[in-house]
ZAMARGU-4260 file (C-alpha; in steps of 0.2 Angstrom, whole numbers, plus 5000, padded with zeros to 4 digits):
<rodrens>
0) 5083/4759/5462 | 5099/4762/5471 | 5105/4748/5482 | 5117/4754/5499 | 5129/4740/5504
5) 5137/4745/5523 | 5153/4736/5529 | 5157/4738/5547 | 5175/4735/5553 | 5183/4734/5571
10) 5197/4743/5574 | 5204/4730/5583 | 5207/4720/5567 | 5220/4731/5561 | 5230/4728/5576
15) 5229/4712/5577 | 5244/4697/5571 | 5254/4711/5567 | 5267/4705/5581 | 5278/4693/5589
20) 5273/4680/5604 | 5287/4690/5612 | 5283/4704/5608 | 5270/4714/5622 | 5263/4729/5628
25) 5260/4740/5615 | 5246/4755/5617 | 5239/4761/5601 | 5227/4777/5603 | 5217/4781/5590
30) 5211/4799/5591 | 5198/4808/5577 | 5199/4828/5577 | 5180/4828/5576 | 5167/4825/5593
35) 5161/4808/5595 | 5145/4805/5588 | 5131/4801/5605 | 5126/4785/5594 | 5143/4778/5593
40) 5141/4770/5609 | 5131/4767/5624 | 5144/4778/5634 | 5137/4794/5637 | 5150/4807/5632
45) 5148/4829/5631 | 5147/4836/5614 | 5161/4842/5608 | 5171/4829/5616 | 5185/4822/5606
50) 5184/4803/5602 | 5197/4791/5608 | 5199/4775/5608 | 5216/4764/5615 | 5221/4746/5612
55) 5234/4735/5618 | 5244/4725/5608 | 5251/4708/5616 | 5259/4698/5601 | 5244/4694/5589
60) 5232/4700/5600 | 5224/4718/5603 | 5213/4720/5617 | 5203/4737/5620 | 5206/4745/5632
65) 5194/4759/5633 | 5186/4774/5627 | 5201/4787/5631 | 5219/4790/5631 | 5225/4779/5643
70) 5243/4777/5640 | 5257/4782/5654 | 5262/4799/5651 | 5281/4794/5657 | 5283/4789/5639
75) 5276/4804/5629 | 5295/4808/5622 | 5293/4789/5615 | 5279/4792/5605 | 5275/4788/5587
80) 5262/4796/5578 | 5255/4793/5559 | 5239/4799/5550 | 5231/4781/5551 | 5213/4788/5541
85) 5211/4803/5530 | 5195/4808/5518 | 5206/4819/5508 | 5191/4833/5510 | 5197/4851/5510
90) 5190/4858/5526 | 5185/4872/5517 | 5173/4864/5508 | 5166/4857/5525 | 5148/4864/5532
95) 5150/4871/5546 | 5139/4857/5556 | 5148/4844/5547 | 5165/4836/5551 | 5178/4830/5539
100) 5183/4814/5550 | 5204/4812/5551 | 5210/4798/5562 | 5227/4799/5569 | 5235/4784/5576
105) 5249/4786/5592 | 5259/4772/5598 | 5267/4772/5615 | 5277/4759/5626 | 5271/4754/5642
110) 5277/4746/5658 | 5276/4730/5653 | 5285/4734/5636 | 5299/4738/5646 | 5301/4727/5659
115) 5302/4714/5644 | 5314/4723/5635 | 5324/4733/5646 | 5335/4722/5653 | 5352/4723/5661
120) 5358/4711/5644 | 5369/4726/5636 | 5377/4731/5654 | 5382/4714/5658 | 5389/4710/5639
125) 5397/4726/5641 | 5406/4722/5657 | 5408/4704/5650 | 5418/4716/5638 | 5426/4725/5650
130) 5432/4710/5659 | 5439/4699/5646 | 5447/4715/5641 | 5456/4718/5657 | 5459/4700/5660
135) 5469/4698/5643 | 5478/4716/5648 | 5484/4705/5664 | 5488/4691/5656 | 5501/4700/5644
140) 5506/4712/5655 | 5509/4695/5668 | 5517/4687/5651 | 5528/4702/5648 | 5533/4702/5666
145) 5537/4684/5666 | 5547/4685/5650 | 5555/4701/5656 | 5560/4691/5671 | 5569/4678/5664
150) 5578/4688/5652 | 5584/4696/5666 | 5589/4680/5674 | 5596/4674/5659 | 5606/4689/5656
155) 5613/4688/5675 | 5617/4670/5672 | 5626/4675/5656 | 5634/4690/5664 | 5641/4677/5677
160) 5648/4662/5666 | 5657/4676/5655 | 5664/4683/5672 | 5669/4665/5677 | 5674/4660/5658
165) 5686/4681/5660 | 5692/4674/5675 | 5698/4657/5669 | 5703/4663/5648 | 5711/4676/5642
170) 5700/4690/5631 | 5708/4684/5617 | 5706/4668/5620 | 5687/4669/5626 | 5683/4675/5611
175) 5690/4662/5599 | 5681/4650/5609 | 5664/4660/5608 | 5667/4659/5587 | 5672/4642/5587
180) 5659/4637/5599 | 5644/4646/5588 | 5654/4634/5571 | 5650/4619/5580 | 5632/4624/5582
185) 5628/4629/5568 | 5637/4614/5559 | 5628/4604/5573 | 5611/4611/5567 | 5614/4610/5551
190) 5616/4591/5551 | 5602/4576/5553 | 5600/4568/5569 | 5606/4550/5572 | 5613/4540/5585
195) 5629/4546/5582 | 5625/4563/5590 | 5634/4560/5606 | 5650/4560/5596 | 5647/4576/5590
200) 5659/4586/5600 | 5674/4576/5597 | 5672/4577/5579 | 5671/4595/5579 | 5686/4596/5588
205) 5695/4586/5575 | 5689/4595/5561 | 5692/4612/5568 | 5711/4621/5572 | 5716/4620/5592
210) 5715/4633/5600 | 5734/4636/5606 | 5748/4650/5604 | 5767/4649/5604 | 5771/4664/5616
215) 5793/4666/5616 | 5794/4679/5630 | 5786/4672/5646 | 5790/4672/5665 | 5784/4659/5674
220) 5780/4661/5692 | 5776/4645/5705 | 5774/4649/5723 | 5770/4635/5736 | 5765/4637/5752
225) 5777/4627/5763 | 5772/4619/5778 | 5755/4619/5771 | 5752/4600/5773 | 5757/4598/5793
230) 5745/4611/5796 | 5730/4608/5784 | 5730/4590/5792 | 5728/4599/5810 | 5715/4608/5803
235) 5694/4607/5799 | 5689/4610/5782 | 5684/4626/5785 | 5699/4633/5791 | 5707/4627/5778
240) 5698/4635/5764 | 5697/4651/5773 | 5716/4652/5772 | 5716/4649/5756 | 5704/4660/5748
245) 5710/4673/5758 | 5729/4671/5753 | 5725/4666/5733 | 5711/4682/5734 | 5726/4691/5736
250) 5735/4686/5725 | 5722/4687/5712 | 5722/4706/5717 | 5743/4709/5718 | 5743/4701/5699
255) 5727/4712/5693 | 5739/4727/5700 | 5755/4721/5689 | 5746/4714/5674 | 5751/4696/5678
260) 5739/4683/5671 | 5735/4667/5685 | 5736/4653/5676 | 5729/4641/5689 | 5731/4633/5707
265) 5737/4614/5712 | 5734/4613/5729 | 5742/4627/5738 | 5753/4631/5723 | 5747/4645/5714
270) 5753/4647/5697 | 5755/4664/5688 | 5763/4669/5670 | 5769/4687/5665 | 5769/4690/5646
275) 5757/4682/5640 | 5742/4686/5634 | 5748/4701/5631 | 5765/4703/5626 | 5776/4711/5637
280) 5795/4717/5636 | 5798/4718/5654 | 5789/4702/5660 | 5803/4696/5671 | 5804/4711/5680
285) 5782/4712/5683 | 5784/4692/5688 | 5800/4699/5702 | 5790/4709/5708 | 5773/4701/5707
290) 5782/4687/5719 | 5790/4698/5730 | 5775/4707/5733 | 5765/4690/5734 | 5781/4687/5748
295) 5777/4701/5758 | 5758/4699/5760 | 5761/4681/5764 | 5769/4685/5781 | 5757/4699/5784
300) 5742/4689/5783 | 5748/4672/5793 | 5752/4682/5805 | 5734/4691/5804 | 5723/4674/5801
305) 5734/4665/5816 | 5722/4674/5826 | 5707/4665/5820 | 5716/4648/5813 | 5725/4646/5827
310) 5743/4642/5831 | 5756/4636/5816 | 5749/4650/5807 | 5760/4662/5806 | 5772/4649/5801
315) 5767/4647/5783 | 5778/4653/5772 | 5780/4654/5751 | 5794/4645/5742 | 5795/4654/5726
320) 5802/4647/5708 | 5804/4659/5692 | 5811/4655/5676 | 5809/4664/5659 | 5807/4655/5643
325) 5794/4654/5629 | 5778/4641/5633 | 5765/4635/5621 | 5749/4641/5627 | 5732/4636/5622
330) 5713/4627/5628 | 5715/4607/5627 | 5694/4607/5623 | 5682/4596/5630 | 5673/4594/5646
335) 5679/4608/5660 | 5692/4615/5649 | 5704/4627/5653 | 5719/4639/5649 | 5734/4630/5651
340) 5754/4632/5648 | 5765/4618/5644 | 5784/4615/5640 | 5802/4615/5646 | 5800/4634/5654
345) 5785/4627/5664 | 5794/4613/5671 | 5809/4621/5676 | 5799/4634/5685 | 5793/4621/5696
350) 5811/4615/5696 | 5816/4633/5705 | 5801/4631/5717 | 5804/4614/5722 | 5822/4616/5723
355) 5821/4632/5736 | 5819/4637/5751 | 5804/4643/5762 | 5804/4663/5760 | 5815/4664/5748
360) 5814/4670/5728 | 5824/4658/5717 | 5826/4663/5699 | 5834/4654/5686 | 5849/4660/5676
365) 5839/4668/5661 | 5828/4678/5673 | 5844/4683/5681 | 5848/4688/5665 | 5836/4697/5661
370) 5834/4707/5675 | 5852/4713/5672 | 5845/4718/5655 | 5832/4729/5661 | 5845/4738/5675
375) 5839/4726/5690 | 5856/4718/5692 | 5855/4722/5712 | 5841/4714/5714 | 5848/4697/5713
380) 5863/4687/5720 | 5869/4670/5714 | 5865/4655/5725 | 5882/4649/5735 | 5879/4632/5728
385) 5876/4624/5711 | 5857/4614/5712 | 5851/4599/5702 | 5838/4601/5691 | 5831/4586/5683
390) 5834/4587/5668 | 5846/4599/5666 | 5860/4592/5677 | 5867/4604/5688 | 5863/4624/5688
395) 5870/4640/5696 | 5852/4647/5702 | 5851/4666/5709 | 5841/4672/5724 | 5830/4687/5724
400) 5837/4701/5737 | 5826/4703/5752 | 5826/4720/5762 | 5829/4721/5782 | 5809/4722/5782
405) 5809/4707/5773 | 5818/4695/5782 | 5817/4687/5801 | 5829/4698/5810 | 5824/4699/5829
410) 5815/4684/5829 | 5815/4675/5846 | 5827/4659/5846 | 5810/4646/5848 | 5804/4656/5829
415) 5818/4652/5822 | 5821/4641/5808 | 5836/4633/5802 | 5832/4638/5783 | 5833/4654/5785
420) 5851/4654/5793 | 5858/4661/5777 | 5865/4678/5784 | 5877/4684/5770 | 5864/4683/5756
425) 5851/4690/5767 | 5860/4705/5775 | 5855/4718/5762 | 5853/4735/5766 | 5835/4742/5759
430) 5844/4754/5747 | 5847/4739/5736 | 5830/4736/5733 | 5825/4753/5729 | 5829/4752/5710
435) 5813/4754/5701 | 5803/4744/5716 | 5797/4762/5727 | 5794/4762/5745 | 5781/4750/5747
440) 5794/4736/5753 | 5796/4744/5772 | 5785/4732/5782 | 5790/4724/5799 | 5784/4706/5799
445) 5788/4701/5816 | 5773/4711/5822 | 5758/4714/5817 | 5745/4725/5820 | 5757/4728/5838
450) 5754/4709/5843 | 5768/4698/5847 | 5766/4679/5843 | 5763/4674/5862 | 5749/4689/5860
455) 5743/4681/5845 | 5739/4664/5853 | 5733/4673/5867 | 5719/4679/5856 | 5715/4664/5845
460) 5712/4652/5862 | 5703/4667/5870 | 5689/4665/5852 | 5690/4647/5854 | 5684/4649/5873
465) 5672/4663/5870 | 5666/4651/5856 | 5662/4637/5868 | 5654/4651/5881 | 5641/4653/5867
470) 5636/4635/5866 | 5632/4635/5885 | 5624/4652/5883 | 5611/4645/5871 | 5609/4627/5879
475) 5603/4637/5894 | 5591/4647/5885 | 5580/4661/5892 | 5580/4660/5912 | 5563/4655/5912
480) 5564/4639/5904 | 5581/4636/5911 | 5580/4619/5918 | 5585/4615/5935 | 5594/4600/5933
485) 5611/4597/5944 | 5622/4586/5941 | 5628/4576/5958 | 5642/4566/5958 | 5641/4548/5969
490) 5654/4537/5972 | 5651/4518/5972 | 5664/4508/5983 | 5671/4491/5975 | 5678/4477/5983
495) 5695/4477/5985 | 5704/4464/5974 | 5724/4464/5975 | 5732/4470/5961 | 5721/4484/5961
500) 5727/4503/5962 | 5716/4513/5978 | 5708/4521/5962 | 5699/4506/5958 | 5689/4502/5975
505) 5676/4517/5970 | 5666/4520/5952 | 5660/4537/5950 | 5643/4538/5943 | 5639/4555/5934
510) 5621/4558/5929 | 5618/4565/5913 | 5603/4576/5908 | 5589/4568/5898 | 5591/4573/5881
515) 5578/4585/5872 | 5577/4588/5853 | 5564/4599/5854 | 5574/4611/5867 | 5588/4609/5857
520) 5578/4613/5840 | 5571/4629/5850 | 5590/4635/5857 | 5595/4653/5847 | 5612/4652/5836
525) 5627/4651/5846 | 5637/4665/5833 | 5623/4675/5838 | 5624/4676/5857 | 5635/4694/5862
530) 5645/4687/5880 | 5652/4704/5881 | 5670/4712/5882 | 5669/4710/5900 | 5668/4692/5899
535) 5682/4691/5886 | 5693/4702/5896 | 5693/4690/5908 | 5697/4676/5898 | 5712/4687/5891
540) 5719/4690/5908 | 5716/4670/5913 | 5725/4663/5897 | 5737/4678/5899 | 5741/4670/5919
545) 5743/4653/5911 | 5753/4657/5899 | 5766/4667/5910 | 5767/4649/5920 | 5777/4642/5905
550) 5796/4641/5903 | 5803/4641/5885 | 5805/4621/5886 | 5806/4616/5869 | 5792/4601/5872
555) 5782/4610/5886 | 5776/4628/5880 | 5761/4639/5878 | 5764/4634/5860 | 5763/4616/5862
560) 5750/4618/5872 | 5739/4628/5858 | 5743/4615/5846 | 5735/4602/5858 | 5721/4613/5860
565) 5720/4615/5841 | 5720/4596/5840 | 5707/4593/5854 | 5696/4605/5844 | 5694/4596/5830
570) 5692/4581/5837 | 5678/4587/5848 | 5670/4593/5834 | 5668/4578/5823 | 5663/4569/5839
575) 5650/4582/5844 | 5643/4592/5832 | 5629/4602/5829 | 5624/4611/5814 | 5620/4634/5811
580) 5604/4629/5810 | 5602/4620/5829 | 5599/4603/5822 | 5607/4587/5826 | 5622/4580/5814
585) 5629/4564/5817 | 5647/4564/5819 | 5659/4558/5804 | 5665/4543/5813 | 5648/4528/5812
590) 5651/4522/5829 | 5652/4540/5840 | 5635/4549/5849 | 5629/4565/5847 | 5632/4571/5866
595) 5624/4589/5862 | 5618/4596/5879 | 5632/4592/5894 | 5632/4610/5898
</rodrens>
């Protein structure tokens, strides 16, 4: 007997739990080389037609789908493909109206295979990427630029305190400071903090060396500007810094030119030294003619700036001291140190300046004698008259020779002064001064730039009108908005009481235009308001007129009258006074008003 057991399987279950929940869309084909068998199915099929069958696999599931290849033919180059049943029968050995069955199984992607895992994930980590990438480029590259920046800034800064520490130290000196400043940092460091730490500085002071030098051949130079106070009092601030800076500027340059160090300036006495910090054999020479040179361009530029500053001027003057000697040199540390010189040769330079005269040179007697030493014995003459200098008792001082160019000589009586009446020491002939000193001291002081003095004040009240032309210029503002107020003067009678002047019986009444900040606030910069050279001209030729009218009194002149003008100027403008930028500033005295807009 021979028993037949027959298992049948779907094909389904081999398809099935096989994937993840997320994991859907999957087509299987199954395809058989041989023809499907009629009995297979209830389908009706040709002979000879090859057997198919597809399946979709969603997660754990597989669902037929029918009898045939029904996957999407967009995915063919995705396919997979595996021998998923084989007899292992030779097909040789095959009848010819038998089939040795061979299932192969092809897996493709579908649709909805793709929409779950094609996404735009990978594209927007990618540019995630991307952007962080370039944001941290930009954040560097802004971290390198803000870095480059302030190093630039702080090398400007340094760049300026060491031209301001040059201009104030010596080289030499600048340096020793720089090493003894990094000592005391580093000593600083070095040390634990306590509440001691504000006495730091001292303490490194005393247990460092000073820094000083003894220099033995120096020439000391002090130059004052006399007449300075009168006229710096008659002056606004402005004016007064203006002169300044322009005069000590010069200076600064004429002692770059001789290689003479500036020690420093106390008020309007600029101080200079020749010899030190370098050395030098022929300092009294260099210091002679650093202050004849600083002389020259004194009167050059008063004359120049009188213009602008108005009268007086031109009648500033330098009153020279020199003396050569040794001086102790050195930086007395602590806060707003500086370069300073100090001993007997300091003091009696001062002595010579104070002890001379406006426009003049005086040297002492070893600068005289040195100056004979170096072949410049012409240049100096002794004083007619022994001084006294505190100190010292009684010395026979010398006077630096001054050419014809040099001196006042046709001068008008009223620009005269009585210290400069000295004619025998001062009637040299310029071939005295030509010994070593070239042709630079031909200059004619008593006109500059072709203008007389009278010419002169001409010009500085012709910029003080034009100035005031400006301001009414810009009160008016364009001629659209121009208001059209007008003032109209009334008369109010009074009774008459005895005792009373005619004057009295009427009050004039003089109406005033209302005030308007906001048309002030709106008004363009007086400075920048062109009234034309016509308009100037005419001013020329007016003050010109006026001053013809005047007779050379001594107390009534077109000079005393420019002073007055001078004088009313600056009181005016601490009454009434408006700022560059067209905004209201109260006057300096409490109780005065801010009358801005009579124009």
């Amino acid at each position: 007997m021979v028993a037949i057991a027959d298992l049948v399987l779907e094909f389904r279950q081999f398809f099935v739990n096989i994937l993840s929940d997320d994991e859907k869309g999957i087509l299987v084909v199954l395809k058989s080389n041989c023809p499907k068998a009629r009995d297979y199915s209830d389908i009706e099929v040709t002979d000879g037609e090859e057997a198919v069958i597809t399946y979709k696999v969603d997660g754990p599931d597989a669902i037929l789908l029918g009898e045939s290849d029904l996957h999407d033919t967009r995915y063919d180059a995705l396919e997979v493909s595996e021998v998923f049943f084989d007899l292992g029968i030779d097909p040789a050995e095959v009848p010819n109206a038998a089939c040795a069955q061979e299932l192969t199984l092809h897996i493709y992607p579908s649709r909805e295979f793709e929409d779950v895992f094609h996404t735009a994930n990978p594209m927007i980590y990618a540019s995630i990427v991307v952007v962080i990438f370039l944001f941290t480029t930009l954040v560097f590259g802004l971290y390198d630029f803000l870095v480059g920046r302030r190093q630039r800034k702080v090398m400007d800064r340094i760049i300026q305190q060491d031209k301001v520490v040059s201009n104030v130290f010596p080289t030499a000196i600048r340096e020793r400071l720089y090493q003894d400043q990094g000592r005391r940092d580093g000593k600083r460091s070095a040390e634990q903090d306590d509440i001691m730490d504000g006495l730091d500085s001292g303490l490194a002071m005393s247990d460092s060396a000073p820094l000083a030098d003894l220099f033995t051949n120096v020439t000391v130079v002090f130059a004052d500007i006399a007449g300075f106070t009168a006229w710096s009092s008659a002056r606004e601030p402005q004016h007064v810094f203006v002169l300044l800076e322009r005069i000590y500027g010069a200076f600064d340059r004429i002692a770059y030119r001789h290689s003479v160090f500036k020690v420093e300036t106390v008020g309007d006495c600029y101080v200079a030294a020749a010899g030190l910090p370098d050395p030098i054999q022929d300092h009294a020479v260099v210091a002679c003619k650093f202050a004849r040179d600083c002389l020259k361009k004194m009167h050059e530029m008063t004359r120049k700036m009188e213009v602008s500053l108005g009268p007086d001027t031109a009648e500033l003057d330098l009153r020279i001291g020199i003396h050569s000697g040794q001086v102790t040199a050195g930086v007395l540390r602590g806060e707003r140190c500086r370069f300073q010189l100090f001993g007997d040769t300091m003091n009696t330079a001062a002595r010579m300046e104070s002890g001379g005269e406006r426009n003049r040179i005086q040297i002492s007697p070893v600068t005289a004698d040195l100056m004979a030493k170096a072949g410049f014995s012409k240049w100096v003459i002794p004083r007619s008259h022994k001084i006294f200098v505190k100190g010292k008792g009684e010395m026979q001082t010398y006077w630096m020779k001054r050419g014809a160019s040099c001196g006042r000589k046709g001068l008008k009586a009223s620009e005269t002064r009585s210290d400069m009446s000295t004619v025998d020491e001062t009637a040299i002939d310029d071939s005295d001064m030509t010994e070593g000193a070239g042709s630079d001291l031909d200059m004619d002081i008593d006109i500059v730039d072709g203008m007389t003095k009278m010419e002169r004040l001409v010009e500085w009240n012709v910029e003080v009108l034009a100035s005031l032309l400006q301001q009414i210029v810009a009160s008016r503002g364009d001629d659209s908005n121009h208001s059209t107020f007008v003032p109209k003067v009334s008369l109010v009678e009074n009774d008459f009481e005895e005792g009373k002047t005619v004057l009295d019986e009427f009050t004039p009444i003089i109406p005033l235009k209302r005030f308007d900040v906001e048309e002030l606030k709106s008004r363009r910069r007086p400075s920048s308001i062109d009234i034309g050279d016509a308009a100037k001209s005419q001013l020329r030729n007016f003050l010109s007129n006026i001053a013809g009218m005047y007779r050379d009194n001594a107390f009534h002149n077109f000079d005393h009258a420019s002073h007055v003008t001078s004088s009313v100027k600056k009181l005016l403008s601490r009454i009434v006074n408006t700022d560059e930028g067209n905004g209201l500033r109260r006057g300096n005295h409490p109780d005065t008003l801010d009358l801005v807009d009579l124009a």
